[in-house]
N, C-alpha and C positions, 0 to 999 in steps of 0.2 A: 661193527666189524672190527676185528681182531687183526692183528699182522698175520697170524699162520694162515687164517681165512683170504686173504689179500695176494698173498704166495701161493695161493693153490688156485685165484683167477687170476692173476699177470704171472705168466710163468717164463718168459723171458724177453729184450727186446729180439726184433728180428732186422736183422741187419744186409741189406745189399746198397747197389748202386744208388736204385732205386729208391729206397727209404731213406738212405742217407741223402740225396738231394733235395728230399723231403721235409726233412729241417732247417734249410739255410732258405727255401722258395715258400714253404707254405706252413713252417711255426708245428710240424705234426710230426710224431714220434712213431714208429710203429712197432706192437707186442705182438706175439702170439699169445693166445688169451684160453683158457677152459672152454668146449664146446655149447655148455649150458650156461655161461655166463651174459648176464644181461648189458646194457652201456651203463645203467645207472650204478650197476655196480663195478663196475670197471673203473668208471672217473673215482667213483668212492676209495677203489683199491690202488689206485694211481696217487689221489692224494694221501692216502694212509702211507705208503710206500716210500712215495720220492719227495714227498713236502712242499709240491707246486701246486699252483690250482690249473687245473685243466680245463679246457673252455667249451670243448664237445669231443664227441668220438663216432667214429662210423669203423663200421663191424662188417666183414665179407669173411666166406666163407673158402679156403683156397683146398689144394689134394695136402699143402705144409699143416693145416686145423686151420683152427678160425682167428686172425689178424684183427687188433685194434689201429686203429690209428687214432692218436690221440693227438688234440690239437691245443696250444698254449695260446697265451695272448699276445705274444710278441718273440722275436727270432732270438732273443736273448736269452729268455727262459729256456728256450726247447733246446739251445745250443748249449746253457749250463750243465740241464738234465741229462742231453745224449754226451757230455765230456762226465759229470759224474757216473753215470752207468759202461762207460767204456766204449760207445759206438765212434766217438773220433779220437 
């Protein structure tokens, strides 16, 4: 996988209340992600991306597309991640 390939499945984070208290309680980041994208290739396009390793991801499907939530190994990683992509 390629960066352009990576950019066309994590196509942005999504940011509310809700997500953002999501990183400081439970280490987990949340994108909106391609409708056809799988998790394996998601954690793939995660670490291609942001240069963290991701520890798992769970996928729903909302009316906004379809949301990852990607989870890191510790509150510090996911808290560097969400201040380098701009969510704090």
């Amino acid at each position: 996988m390629n960066i352009e390939e990576a950019n066309h499945i994590v196509l942005k984070p999504y940011v509310t209340e809700k997500t953002f208290a999501l990183v400081e309680n439970e280490n987990r980041i949340c994108f909106l992600v391609k409708e056809n994208s799988t998790k394996p290739k998601i954690l793939e396009a995660v670490k291609l991306l942001y240069k963290e390793e991701p520890v798992s991801v769970n996928v729903c499907r909302t009316v906004y597309g379809k949301k990852a939530f990607v989870k890191f190994q510790t509150v510090e990683k996911a808290r560097d991640l969400a201040t380098k992509i701009g969510m704090l």
